[in-house]
C-alpha positions in Angstrom: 4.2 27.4 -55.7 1.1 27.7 -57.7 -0.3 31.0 -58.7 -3.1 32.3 -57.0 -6.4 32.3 -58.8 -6.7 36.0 -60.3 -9.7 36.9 -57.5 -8.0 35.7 -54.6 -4.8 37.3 -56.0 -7.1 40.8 -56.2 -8.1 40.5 -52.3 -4.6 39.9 -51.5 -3.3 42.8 -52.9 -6.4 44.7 -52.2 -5.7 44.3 -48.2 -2.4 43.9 -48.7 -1.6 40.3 -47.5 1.8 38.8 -48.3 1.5 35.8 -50.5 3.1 33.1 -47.6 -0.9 34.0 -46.1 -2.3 32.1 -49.0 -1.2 28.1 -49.2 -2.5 24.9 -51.1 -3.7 21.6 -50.1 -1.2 19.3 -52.0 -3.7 16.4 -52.4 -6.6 18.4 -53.8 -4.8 21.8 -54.7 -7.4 23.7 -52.6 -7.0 27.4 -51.8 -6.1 28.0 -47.9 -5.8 31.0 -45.8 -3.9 32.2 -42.3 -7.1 33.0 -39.9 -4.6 36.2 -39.1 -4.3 37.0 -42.7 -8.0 37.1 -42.6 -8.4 39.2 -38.9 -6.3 41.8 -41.0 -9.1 41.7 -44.1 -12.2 42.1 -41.6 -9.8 45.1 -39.6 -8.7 47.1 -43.1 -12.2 46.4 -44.3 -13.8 47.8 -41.6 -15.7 44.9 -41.1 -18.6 45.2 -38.3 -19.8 42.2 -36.4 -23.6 41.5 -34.6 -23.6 39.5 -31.5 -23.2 35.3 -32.2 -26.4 33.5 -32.0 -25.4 30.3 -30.0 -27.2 27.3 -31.9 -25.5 24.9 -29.7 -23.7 25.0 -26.4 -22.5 21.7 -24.6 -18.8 23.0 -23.2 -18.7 19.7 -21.3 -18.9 17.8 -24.3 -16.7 19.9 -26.5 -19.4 21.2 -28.6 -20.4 24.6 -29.6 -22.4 26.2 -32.8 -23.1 29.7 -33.2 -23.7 31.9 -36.6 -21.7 35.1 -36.9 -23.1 38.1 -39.5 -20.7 40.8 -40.2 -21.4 43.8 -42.4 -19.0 45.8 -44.8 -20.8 48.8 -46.4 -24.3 47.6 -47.6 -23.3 43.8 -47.7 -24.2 41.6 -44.8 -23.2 38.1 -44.5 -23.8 35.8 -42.0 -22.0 32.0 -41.5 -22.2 29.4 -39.3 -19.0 28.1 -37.0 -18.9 25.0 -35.3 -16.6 23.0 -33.2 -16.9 19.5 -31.7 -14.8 16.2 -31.1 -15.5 15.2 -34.6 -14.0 17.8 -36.0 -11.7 19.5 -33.3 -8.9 18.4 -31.4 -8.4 21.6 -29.7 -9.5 22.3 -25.9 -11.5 25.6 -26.6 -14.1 24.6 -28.9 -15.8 28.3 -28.4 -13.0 30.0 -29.9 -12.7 27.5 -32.3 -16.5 27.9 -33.4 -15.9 31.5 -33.4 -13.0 31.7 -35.5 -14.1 29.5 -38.4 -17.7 31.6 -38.0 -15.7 34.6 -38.7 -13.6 33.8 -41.4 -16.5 32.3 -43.7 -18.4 35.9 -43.1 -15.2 37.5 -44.1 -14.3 35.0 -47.0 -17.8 35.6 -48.2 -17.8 39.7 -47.3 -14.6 39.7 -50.1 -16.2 37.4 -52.7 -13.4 34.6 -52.2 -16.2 32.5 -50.1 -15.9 28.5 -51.9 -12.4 29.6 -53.3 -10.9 29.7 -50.2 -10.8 27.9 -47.0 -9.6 29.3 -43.9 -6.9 27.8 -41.8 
């Protein structure tokens, strides 16, 4: 297994992830993370989260958008999550929107945002 790039390795230890929370996509060697990995990063880092603006909501149809903004300290950051057929096989496309929403705020909240992806 590849080492991890020295700032992802630093919010690792820094929040004290185990390194089996961190794995590559063979075909481009792209950075991945567990989405519980980063639940424990937004919980140690005292993340705190605004209310979702919904920017789309079609339930029927398997489609929903919202932005999420969390705040760390001073630092606010604010992502968008989205979930439809095109891009989600799963039956819950809310918690699907929310969950990719959340982990790009915390991703970018930890400076690791474009290193990363989230599972």
């Amino acid at each position: 297994m590849a080492n991890l790039d020295p700032r992802i390795e630093a919010v690792r230890a820094r929040y004290d992830l185990a390194r089996e929370d961190f794995w590559q996509i063979p075909q481009n060697k792209q950075w991945v993370c567990k989405h519980a990995a980063l639940e424990v990063v937004a919980t140690k880092a005292n993340v705190e989260w605004a209310a979702p603006q919904i920017i789309q909501a079609d339930t029927g149809g398997g489609i929903a958008v919202m932005i999420a903004t969390g705040k760390m300290g001073e630092r606010i950051e604010w992502a968008t999550g989205e979930a439809s057929p095109k891009n989600n096989k799963n039956s819950y496309p809310w918690a699907m929107a929310e969950k990719r929403a959340k982990d790009r705020v915390v991703l970018k909240l930890v400076g690791i945002h474009g290193l990363v992806y989230s599972e």
